[in-house]
N, C-alpha and C positions, 0 to 999 in steps of 0.2 A: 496451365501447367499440366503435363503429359504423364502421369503415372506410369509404372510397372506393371504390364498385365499381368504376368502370372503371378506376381504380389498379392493382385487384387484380388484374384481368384481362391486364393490360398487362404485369405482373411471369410471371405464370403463361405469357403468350405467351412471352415472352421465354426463361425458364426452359425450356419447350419444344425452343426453336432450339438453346440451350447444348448439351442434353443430346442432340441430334441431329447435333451438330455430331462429325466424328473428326477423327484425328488431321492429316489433309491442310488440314482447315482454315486459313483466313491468320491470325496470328495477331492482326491487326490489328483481324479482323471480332469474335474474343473479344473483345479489349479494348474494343473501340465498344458490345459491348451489355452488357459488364460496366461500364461508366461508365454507360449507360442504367438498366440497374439501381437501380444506387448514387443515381443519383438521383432515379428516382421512390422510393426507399424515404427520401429525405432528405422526397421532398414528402410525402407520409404521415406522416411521422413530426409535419412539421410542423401537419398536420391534427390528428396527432390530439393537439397539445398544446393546439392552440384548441378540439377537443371537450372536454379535459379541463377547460379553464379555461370552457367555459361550463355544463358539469353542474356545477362547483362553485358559478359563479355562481347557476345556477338553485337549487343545495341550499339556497345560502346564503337566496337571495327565499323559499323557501316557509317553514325556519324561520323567517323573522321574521312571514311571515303566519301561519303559527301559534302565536308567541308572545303578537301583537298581537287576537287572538281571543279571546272571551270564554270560559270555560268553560261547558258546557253542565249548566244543574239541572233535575237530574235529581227532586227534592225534589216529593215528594206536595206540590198545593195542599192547603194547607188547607182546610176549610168547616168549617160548624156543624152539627149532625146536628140531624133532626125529632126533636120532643118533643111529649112530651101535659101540659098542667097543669090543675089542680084552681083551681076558684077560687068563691068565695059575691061573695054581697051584702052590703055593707055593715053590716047589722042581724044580720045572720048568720043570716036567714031562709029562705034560700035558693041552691041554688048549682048548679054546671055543671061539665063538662070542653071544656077547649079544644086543639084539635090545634094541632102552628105548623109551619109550612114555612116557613125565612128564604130560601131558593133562591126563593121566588116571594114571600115576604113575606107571607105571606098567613095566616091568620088562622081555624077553620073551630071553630064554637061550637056550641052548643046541644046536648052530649051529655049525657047520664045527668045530665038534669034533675033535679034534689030540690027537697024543700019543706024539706028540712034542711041542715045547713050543714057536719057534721063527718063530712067525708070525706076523703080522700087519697086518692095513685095511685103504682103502682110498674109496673114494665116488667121484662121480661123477652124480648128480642130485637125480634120485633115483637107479643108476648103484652102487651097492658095490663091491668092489675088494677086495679076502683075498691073501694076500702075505707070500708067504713062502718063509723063509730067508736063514741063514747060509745050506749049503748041502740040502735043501731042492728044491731051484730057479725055483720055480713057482708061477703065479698067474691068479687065478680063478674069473671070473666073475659072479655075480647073481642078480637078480633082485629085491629090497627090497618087491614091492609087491607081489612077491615067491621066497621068501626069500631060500627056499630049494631046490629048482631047478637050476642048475649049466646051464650056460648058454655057457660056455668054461671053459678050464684051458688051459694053454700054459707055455711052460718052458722058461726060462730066460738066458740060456749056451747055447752060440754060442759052432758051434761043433770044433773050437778049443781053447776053455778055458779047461785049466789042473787045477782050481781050481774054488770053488763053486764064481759062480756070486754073490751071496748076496745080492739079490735087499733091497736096506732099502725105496724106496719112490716110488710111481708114481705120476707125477705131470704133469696137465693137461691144452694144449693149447685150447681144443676145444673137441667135443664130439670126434672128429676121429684125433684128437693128441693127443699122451702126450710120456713125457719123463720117461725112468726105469732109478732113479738109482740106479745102479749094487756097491755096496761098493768094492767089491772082482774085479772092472774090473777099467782099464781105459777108458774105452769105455760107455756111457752114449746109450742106445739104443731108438730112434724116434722109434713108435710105433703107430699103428691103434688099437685103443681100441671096435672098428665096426668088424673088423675082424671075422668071421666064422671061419679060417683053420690058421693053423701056418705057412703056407707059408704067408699069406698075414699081420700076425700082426705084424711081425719087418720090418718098411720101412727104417730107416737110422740109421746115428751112428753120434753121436756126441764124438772127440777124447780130453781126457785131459791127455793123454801120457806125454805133454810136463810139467809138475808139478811132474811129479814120480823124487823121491830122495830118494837116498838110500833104497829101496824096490827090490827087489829081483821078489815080485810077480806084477811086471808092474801097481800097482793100486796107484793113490794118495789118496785112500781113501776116495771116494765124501761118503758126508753123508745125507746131505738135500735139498734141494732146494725149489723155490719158481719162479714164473711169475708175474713180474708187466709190466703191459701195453705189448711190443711186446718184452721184456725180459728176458730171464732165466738166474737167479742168481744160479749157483752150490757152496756150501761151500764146502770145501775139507781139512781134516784132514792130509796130510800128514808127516801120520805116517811110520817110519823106520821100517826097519827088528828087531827092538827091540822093537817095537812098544812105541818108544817113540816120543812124539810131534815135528815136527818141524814145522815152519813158516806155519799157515795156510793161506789158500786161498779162495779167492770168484771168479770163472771163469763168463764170463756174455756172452750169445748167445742172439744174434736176433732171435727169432721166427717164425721171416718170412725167414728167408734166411737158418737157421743154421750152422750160419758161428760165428767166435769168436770176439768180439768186441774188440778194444784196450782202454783199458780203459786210459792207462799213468799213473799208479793213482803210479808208481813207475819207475826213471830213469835206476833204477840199476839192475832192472833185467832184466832176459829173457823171461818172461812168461807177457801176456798179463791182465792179473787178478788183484783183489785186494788182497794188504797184508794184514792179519787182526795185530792187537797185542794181540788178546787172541789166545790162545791155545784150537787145539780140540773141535770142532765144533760138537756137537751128531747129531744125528736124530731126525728130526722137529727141527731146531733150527733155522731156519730161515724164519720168517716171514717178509710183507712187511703191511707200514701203510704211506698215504698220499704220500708226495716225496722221503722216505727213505727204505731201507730195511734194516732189524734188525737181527743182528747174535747175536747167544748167544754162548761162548765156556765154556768150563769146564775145562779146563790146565791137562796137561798129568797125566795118571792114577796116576804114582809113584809120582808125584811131591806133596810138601807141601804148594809152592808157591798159596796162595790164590786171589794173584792179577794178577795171568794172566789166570781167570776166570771171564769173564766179558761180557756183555752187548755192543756191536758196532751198529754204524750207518753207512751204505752206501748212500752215496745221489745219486739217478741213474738218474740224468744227468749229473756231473758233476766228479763222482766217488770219490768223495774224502771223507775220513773217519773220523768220531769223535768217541770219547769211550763216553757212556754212565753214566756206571759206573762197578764197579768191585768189586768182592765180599769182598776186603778187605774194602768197603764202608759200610760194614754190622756193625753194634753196636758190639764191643763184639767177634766180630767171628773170632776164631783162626782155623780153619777148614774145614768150609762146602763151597760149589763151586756152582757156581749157575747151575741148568738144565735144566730150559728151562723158556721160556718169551712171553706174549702174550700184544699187544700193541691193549689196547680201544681208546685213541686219544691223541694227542699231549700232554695231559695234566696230563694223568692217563696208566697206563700199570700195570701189576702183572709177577714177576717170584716166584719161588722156587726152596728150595736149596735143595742140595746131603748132607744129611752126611755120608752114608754108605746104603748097600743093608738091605732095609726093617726094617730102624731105621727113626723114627720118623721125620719130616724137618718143616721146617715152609713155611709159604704164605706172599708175600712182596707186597705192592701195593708202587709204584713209580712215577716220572712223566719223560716220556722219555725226555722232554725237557731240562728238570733242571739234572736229576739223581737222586734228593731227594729220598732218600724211607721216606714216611708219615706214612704208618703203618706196623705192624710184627703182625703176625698168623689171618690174616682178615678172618672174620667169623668163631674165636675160634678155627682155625687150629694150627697144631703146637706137639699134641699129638699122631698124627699118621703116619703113612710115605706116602706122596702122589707121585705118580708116574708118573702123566703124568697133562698138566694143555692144555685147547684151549678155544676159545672165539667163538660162534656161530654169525649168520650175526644177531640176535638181542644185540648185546654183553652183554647174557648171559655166564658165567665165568663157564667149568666145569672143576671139579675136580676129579682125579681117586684116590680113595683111598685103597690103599692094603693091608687091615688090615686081614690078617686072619681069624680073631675072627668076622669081621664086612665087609667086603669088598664089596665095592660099589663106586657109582658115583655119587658128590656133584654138586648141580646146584647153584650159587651165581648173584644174582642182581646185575651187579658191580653199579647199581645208591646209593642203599644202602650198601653195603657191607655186605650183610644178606643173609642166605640161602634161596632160590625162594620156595622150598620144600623140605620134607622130603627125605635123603638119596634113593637113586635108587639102593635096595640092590641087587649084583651080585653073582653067586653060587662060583667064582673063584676071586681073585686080578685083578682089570681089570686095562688095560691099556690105549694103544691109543684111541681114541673118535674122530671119523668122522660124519658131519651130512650128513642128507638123505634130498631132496629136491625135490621135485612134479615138 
């Protein structure tokens, strides 16, 4: 509390005189400046009850201006992160990769030109990989900030495969791990992605021989895989010499060891894996979210059966399976098969369906927990054929659309269910969508 100076000063003169005063003093002149006193201490006092009463006024004004103030977020903006996508021609004669920057919108084509059409691309921070597939089995590495500058290529055929390895994935432990899967092998190939020389890029082999049935060419078909925590989930199509579905599979390795896990997740067989019950597992169809990892399969080409195209859950501690849901879950649909699945969080995911090559399919939003699908053609899809769907670590929702006449890459909010921006137009159908990371 702030006193009166010349108050103070006044009492402290005074106080002086008192104490100079003896005993010869009149007693009248004590009494005069003892009432003097008394009352400049009554006038203080009264001061300092209006100082009091206006700090409390003032406390009272600022809490309410800071009750009336907004809080401050703190809340990372969101964005979309840069991606690189693969995309052909129509005829499937030929094809490209395309960089995309949504921050400028922009659009940057013509890389790693081919006369051929089956290829893919995976990423690894700002490491991009182009994979060449069927009779092609190579894959090249480059570096997104030069981009045109091949950094390796190495081939994917051991020298005793009698038919093309087929890598469809490489899927990544660490900057100087990752595993090739070969479609065309049983043999899943450990690899150094650090490597300079092809002696040193294949370091081991992971074996799923013991899944091949009725195949002729020794392959169960792996088609996608994925890594949770020190895990490698492989899906496996095994398809027959007639290339018709039988019982698919999810084999699971340690990471650290690469050795094969038993999972028990079935008494009756021989193989250590899980049985799914959909059929035909594609490429990227397996992603993992929280405790589970999520297979998507499609049921055998020839077949009509639309319910054993469906959505699975793996729990990877416990391995045991639940189904999600299945395309015969769809309103109305005598037909179409679901292709692939991207899970935003327990509550919310998106797939889309196949109805045939380059015919139009729609976008489902779901909740993996329930199986509910909540909505059909999200963000006015549905008119055109989309070809491939991924979720970025901001979970931005993209979407490849292959429309001839318009072909590009849709970017969707899933908080809104709205497009983030304008179509990211592509010279070619684009496909797979890998990001780039600093």
């Amino acid at each position: 509390m702030k006193l009166n100076f010349k108050l103070l000063c006044s009492i402290l003169a005074l106080s002086f005189v008192l104490v100079g005063c003896n005993e010869n003093d009149e007693s009248g002149e004590i009494n005069a400046l003892t009432k003097s006193i008394d009352e400049q201490a009554a006038l203080i006092g009264e001061q300092s009850k209006s100082i009091d009463e206006l700090i409390k006024t003032i406390e009272e004004l600022e809490q309410a201006i800071n009750d009336s103030e907004e809080p401050v977020d703190t809340t990372p903006v969101r964005k979309p992160a840069n991606a690189v996508v693969q995309t052909k021609s129509p005829d499937n004669s030929s094809s490209e990769v395309a960089f995309l920057d949504p921050a400028l919108e922009s659009v940057t084509s013509s890389y790693y030109v081919k006369s051929k059409s089956d290829y893919s691309v995976q990423t690894y921070m700002s490491e991009v990989y182009h994979i060449g597939r069927w009779t092609i089995d190579t894959i090249g590495k480059y570096d997104a900030n030069q981009p045109a500058d091949q950094v390796w290529q190495f081939t994917t055929q051991d020298s005793g495969d009698t038919e093309s390895s087929n890598p469809y994935a490489l899927v990544f432990a660490s900057a100087e791990k990752a595993y090739v899967i070969r479609y065309g092998s049983g043999k899943v190939w450990i690899v150094n992605p650090k490597a300079t020389t092809a002696t040193d890029f294949k370091t081991g082999e992971l074996d799923l021989s013991s899944y091949v049935e009725n195949n002729s060419s020794g392959t169960p078909r792996p088609s996608a895989a994925t890594i949770h925590g020190d895990k490698l989930f492989i899906a496996m199509q095994r398809l027959d010499d007639a290339w018709a579905a039988q019982t698919a599979y999810v084999a699971v390795f340690d990471v650290n060891t690469d050795t094969e896990i038993e999972t028990n997740a079935d008494d009756t067989d021989s193989v250590k894996g899980v049985p799914l019950t959909g059929f035909n597992p594609l490429e990227d169809s397996v992603t993992a979210y929280g405790s589970e990892v999520y297979i998507t399969s499609r049921n055998s080409y020839s077949s009509t059966d639309i319910s054993l195209s469906k959505i699975e859950a793996i729990n990877v501690n416990d391995y045991s399976l639940r189904e999600v849901l299945s395309a015969d879950d769809i309103a109305n649909n005598i037909s179409a098969v679901i292709r692939g699945s991207v899970i935003v969080n327990n509550n919310k995911g998106y797939f889309f369906t196949d109805t045939g090559y380059q015919k139009p399919n729609s976008l489902y939003e779901f909740s993996p927990t329930t199986g509910i699908i909540s909505e059909v053609n999200v963000a006015n899809t549905g008119t055109e054929n989309i070809s491939y769907i991924t979720l970025d670590n901001a979970d931005f929702l993209w979407v490849s659309v292959a429309n001839p006449a318009n072909p590009g890459v849709e970017i969707i909010d899933t908080e809104t269910n709205r497009l983030y921006i304008n179509r990211l137009s592509t010279v070619l159908n684009p496909g797979t969508v890998k990001f780039i990371q600093e």
